[in-house]
C-alpha positions as CSV (number, residue, x, y, z in Angstrom):
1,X,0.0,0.0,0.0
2,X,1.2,3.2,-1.3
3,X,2.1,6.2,2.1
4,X,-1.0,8.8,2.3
5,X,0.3,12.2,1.4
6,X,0.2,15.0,3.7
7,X,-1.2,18.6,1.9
8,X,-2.7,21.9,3.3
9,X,-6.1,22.9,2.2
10,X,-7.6,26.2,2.3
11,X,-10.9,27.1,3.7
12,X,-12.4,26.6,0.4
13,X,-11.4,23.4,-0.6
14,X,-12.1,22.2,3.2
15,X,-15.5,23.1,2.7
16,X,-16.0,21.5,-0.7
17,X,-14.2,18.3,0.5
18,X,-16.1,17.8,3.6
19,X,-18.1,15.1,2.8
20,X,-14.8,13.0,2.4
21,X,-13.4,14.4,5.6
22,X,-16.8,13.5,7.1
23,X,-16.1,9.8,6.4
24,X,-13.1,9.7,8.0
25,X,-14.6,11.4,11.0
26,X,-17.6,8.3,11.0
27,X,-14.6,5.4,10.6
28,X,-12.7,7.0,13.2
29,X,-15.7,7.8,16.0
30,X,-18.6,6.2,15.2
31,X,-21.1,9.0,15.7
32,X,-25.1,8.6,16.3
33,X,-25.7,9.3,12.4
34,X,-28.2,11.7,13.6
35,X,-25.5,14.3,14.8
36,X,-23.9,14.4,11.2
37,X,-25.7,17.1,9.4
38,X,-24.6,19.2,13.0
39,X,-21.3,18.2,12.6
40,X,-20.9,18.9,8.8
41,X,-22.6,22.6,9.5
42,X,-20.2,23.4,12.2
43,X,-17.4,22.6,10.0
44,X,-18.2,24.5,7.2
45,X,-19.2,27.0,9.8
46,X,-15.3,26.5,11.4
47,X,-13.2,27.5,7.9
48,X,-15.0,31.3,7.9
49,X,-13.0,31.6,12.0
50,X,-9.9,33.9,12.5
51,X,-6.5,31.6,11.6
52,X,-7.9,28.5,10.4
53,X,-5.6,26.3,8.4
54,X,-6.6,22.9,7.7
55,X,-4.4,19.7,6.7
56,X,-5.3,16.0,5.0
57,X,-3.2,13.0,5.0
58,X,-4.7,11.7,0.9
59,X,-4.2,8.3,-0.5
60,X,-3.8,9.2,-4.2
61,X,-4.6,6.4,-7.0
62,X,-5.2,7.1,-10.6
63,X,-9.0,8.0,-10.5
64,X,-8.2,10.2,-7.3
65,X,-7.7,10.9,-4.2
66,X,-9.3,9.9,-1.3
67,X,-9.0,11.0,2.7
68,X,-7.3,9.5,5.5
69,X,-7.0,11.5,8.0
70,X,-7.2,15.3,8.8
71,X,-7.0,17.9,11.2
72,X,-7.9,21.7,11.6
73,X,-7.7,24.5,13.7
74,X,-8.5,28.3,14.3
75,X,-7.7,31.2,16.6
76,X,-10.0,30.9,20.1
77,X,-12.4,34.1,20.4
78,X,-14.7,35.4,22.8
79,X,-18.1,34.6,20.5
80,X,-17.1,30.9,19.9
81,X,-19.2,28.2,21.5
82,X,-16.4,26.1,22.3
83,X,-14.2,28.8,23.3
84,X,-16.8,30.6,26.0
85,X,-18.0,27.3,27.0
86,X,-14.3,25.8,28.4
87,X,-13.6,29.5,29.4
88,X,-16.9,29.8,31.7
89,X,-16.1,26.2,33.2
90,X,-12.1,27.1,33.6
91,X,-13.1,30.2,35.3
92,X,-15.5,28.5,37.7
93,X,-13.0,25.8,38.9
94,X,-9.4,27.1,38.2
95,X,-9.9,31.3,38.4
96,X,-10.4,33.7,35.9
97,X,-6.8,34.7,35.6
98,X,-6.1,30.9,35.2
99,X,-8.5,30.6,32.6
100,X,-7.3,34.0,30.4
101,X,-3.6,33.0,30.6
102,X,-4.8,30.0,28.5
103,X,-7.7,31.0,26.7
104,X,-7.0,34.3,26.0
105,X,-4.2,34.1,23.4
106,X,-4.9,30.5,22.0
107,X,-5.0,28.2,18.8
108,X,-7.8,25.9,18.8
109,X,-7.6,22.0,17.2
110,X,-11.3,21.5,16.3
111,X,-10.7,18.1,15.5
112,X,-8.0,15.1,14.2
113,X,-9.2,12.3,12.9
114,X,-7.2,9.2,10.9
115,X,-9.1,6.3,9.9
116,X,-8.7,3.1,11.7
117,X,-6.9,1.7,8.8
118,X,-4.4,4.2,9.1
119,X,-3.9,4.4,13.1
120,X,-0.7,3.6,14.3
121,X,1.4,4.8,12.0
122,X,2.3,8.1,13.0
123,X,-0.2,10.4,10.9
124,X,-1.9,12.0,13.8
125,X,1.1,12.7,15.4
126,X,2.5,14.4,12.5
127,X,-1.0,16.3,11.7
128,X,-0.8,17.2,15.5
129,X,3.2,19.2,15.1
130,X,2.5,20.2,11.3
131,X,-1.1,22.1,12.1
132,X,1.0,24.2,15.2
133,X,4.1,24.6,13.8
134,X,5.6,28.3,13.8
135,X,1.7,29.2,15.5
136,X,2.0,32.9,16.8
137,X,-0.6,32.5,19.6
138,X,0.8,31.7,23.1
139,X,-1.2,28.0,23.8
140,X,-3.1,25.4,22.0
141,X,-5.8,24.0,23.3
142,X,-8.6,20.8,22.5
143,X,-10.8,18.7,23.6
144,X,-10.7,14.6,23.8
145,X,-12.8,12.0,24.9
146,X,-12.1,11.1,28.4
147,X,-11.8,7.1,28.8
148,X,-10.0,4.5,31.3
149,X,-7.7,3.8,30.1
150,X,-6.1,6.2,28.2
151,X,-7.1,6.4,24.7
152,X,-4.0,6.8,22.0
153,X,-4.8,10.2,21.3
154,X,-4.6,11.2,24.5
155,X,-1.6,9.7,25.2
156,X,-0.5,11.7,21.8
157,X,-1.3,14.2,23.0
158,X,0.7,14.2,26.4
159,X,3.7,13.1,24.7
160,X,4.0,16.4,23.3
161,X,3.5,18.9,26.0
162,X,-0.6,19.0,26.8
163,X,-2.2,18.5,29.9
164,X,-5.5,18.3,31.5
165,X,-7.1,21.7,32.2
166,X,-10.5,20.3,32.9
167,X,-11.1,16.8,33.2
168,X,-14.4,14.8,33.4
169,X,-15.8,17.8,32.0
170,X,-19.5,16.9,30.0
171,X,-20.2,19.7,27.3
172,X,-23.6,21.7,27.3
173,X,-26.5,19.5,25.6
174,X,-25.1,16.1,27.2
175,X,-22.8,13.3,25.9
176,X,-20.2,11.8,27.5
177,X,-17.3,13.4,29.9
178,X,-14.3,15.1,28.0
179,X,-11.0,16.3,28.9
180,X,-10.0,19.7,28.2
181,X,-6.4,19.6,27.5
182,X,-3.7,22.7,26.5
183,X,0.4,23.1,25.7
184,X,2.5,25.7,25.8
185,X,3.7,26.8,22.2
186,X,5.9,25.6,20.5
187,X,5.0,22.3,21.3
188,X,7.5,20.0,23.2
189,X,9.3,17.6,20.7
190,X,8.7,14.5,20.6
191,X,9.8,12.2,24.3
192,X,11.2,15.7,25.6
193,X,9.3,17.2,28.4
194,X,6.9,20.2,28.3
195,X,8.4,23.2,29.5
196,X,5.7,24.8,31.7
């Protein structure tokens, strides 16, 4: 099997390729198929936000190419629902200063997905370090299922400077608990420790 290739897309192109990118999201979490036309309008909705930049791992063949795995991002604002729901909860547990220091300058992952026939092979880790790479914005920050044991993108994502800023944390409108995670930028190489 020929490697997936690894190529930025712009806004545009993200929005015309989402049904592709919406597959991978399926293989990868296995949604309620009810939640997918909400998922597909918020991330059309996501390429229109402040410093998005979006990335696709393709496998080409002749007749085209199709997704493997993908990941996108945007500059956190006051006026985002993701952003002024973690800030109100960070605020209530941790402080408001605590939750500005970082919230208040940060790059947001929306999502990373890579199908399960492609896990374990390094693409999300390299999606992960490509999409904040030279980021001007003091922190990045996400959210990730929260599971016992620790799922592999979790783990991915510790091995590379984040944390837990809010753990067990369940999002407005139900579903199960999350972790809130965030890193320093630039992101700690790869078996180095964070700085803090």
């Amino acid at each position: 099997m020929r490697e997936p290739v690894l190529r930025e897309i712009d806004g545009r192109a993200f929005q015309r390729g989402l049904n592709g990118l919406l597959g991978v999201y399926v293989a990868a979490m296995s949604p309620p198929e009810a939640q997918l036309p909400g998922r597909l309008a918020i991330m059309h909705r996501h390429a229109s936000y402040p410093g998005f930049r979006a990335f696709v791992y393709e496998r080409r063949r002749a007749f085209g190419a199709t997704p493997v795995g993908f990941i996108y991002g945007f500059h956190g604002a006051v006026g985002q629902w993701w952003h002024d729901v973690v800030n109100r909860e960070l605020s209530t547990r941790a402080g408001y200063e605590h939750a500005r220091s970082w919230l208040g300058d940060a790059y947001e992952v929306a999502e990373l997905h890579v199908h399960p026939d492609y896990q374990g092979r390094g693409l999300g880790r390299t999606l992960l370090t490509t999409l904040c790479a030279e980021r001007g914005e003091r922190t990045v920050v996400l959210s990730t299922l929260e599971r016992h044991p620790e799922t592999p993108a979790k783990q991915l994502y510790r091995s590379v400077g984040f944390h837990d800023l809010l753990s067990a944390f369940e999002f407005p409108g139900g579903g199960p608990p999350y972790a809130v995670m965030g890193a320093r930028l630039p992101l700690a190489r790869v078996n180095e420790p964070a700085s803090r």
